[in-house]
C-alpha positions as CSV (number, residue, x, y, z in Angstrom):
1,X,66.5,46.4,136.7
2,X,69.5,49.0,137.2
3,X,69.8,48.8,133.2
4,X,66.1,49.2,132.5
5,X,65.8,52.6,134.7
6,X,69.2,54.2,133.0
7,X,67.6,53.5,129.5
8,X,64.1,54.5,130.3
9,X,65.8,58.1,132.1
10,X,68.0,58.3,128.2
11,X,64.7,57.7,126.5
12,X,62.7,60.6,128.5
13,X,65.8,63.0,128.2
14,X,65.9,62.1,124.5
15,X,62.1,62.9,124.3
16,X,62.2,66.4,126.1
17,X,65.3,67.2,124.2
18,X,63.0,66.5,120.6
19,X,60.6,68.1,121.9
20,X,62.2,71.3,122.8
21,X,64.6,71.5,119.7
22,X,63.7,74.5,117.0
23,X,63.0,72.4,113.9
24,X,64.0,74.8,110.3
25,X,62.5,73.7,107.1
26,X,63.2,75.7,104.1
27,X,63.9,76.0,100.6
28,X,65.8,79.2,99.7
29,X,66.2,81.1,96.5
30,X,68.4,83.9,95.6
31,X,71.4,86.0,93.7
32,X,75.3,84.8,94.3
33,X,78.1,86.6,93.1
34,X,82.1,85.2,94.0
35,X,84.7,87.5,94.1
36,X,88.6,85.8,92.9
37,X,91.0,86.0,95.6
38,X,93.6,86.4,93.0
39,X,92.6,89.4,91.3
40,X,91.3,87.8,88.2
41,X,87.2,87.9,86.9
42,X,84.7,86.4,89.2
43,X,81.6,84.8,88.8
44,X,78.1,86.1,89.2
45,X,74.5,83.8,88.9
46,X,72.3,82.7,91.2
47,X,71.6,79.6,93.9
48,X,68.6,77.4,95.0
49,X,68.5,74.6,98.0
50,X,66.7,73.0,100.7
51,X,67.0,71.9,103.9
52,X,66.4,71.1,107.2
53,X,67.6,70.9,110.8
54,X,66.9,70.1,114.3
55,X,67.9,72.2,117.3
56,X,71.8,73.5,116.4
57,X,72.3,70.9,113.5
58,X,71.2,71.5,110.4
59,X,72.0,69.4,106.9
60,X,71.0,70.2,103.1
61,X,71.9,69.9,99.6
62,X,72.5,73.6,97.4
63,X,73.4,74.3,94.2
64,X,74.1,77.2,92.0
65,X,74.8,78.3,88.6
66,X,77.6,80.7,88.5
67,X,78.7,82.0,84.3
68,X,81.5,84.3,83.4
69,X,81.8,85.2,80.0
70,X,81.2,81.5,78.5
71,X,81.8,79.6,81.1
72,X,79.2,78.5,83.0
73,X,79.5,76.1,86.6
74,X,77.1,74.0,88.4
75,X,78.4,73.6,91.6
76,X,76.6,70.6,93.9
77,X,77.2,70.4,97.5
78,X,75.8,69.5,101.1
79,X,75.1,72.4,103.2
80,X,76.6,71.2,106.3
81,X,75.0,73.9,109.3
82,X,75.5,74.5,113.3
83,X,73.6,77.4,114.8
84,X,74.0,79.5,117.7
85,X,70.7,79.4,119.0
86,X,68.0,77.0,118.8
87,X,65.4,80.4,117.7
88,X,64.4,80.5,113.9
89,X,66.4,83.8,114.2
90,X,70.3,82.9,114.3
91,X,73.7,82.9,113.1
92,X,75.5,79.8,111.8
93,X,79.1,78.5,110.7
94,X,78.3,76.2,107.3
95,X,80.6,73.6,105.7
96,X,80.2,72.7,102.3
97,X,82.1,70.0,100.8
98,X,80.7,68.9,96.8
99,X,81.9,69.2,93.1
100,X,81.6,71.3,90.6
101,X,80.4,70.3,86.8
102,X,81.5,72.8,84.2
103,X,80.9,72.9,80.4
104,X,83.3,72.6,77.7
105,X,84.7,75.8,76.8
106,X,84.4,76.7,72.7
107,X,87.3,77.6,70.4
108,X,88.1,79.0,66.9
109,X,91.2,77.1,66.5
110,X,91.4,74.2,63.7
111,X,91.9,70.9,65.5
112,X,91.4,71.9,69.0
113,X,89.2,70.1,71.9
114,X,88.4,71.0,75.3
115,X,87.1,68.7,78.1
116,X,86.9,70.6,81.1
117,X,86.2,68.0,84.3
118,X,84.9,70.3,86.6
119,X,86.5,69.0,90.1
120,X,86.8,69.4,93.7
121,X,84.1,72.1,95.8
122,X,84.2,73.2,99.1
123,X,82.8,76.0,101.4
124,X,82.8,77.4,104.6
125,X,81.4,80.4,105.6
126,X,79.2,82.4,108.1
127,X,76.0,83.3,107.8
128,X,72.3,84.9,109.7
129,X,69.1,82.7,109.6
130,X,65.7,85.2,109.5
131,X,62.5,83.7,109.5
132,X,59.4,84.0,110.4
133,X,56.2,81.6,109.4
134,X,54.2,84.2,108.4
135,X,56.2,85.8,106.0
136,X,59.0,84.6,103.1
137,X,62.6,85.0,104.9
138,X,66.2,85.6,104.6
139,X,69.1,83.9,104.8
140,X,72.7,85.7,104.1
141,X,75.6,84.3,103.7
142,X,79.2,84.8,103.5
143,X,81.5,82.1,102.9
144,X,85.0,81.5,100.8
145,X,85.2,79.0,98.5
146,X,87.7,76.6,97.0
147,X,87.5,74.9,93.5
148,X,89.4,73.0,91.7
149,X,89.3,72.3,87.7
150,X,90.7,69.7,85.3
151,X,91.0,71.2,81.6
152,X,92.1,68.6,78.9
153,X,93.5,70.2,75.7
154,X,92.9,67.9,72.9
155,X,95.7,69.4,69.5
156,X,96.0,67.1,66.5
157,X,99.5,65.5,67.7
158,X,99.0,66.2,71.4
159,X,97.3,66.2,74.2
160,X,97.5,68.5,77.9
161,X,95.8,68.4,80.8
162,X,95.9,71.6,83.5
163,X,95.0,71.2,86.4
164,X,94.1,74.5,88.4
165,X,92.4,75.9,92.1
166,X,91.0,79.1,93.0
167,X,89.9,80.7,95.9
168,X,86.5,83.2,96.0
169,X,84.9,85.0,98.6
170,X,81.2,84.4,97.8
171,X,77.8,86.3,99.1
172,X,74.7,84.9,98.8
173,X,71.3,86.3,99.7
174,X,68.7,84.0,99.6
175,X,64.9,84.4,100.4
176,X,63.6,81.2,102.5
177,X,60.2,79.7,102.3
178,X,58.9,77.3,104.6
């Protein structure tokens, strides 16, 4: 009987806590731009995602499609949120762990492939949650990210493979519908 009252008090507390948790929805579209932290070119293109969360939890699945001269990257990853606050109006901390798929990059040389891999992704960053259900939102963020890249060089008597990393401090603004 002890048993039966300790699970039927965790079941109401579990109930009230549902029950009084913010609940965010949302599908967000918007501009990105990354920044090197190396000095060299960075990236510029554009993001879309969805998600949702419960009280200060949140999980979702982004993507974006970045391009520098003619190199284009397709970045996946899970948008891993905690918010302070349980309001539809708050800041978070977000994780991102994913991979990122790159094309092949052309050349002019005579009997020279590329197979670029694409490779490891991952984010973490800060950002501010504004929404309201009346109107479209916002949702900025500010984040560094790391990614790695596998390049295979394919000459006519040889082959080399590179394998590189780069940091980038990366802004997104994203407008957030319900």
């Amino acid at each position: 009987m002890y048993c039966m009252r300790r699970l039927f008090l965790l079941l109401m507390l579990g109930s009230s806590f549902q029950l009084q948790a913010q609940k965010r929805n949302y599908i967000q579209v918007g501009p990105a731009v990354y920044v090197s932290t190396k000095g060299s070119q960075g990236y510029i293109g554009g993001g879309l995602g969805a998600g949702a969360s419960k009280g200060i939890g949140g999980l979702g699945i982004q993507m974006e499609l970045i391009a520098r001269e003619r190199q284009v990257l397709l970045p996946v990853y899970a948008d891993m949120r905690c918010y302070f606050g349980k309001k539809l109006n708050s800041v978070y901390v977000s994780l991102q762990p994913g991979y990122n798929f790159r094309n092949n990059p052309s050349t002019n040389e005579i009997n020279v492939t590329y197979k670029d891999k694409g490779g490891m992704y991952a984010g973490a960053g800060i950002g501010y949650y504004v929404f309201n259900k009346k109107v479209p939102g916002l949702n900025v963020q500010l984040k560094y990210v790391f990614m790695q890249d596998k390049l295979k060089t394919i000459y006519q008597y040889y082959t080399t493979v590179k394998n590189t990393h780069a940091g980038f401090i990366s802004l997104c603004a994203m407008v957030v519908i319900d």
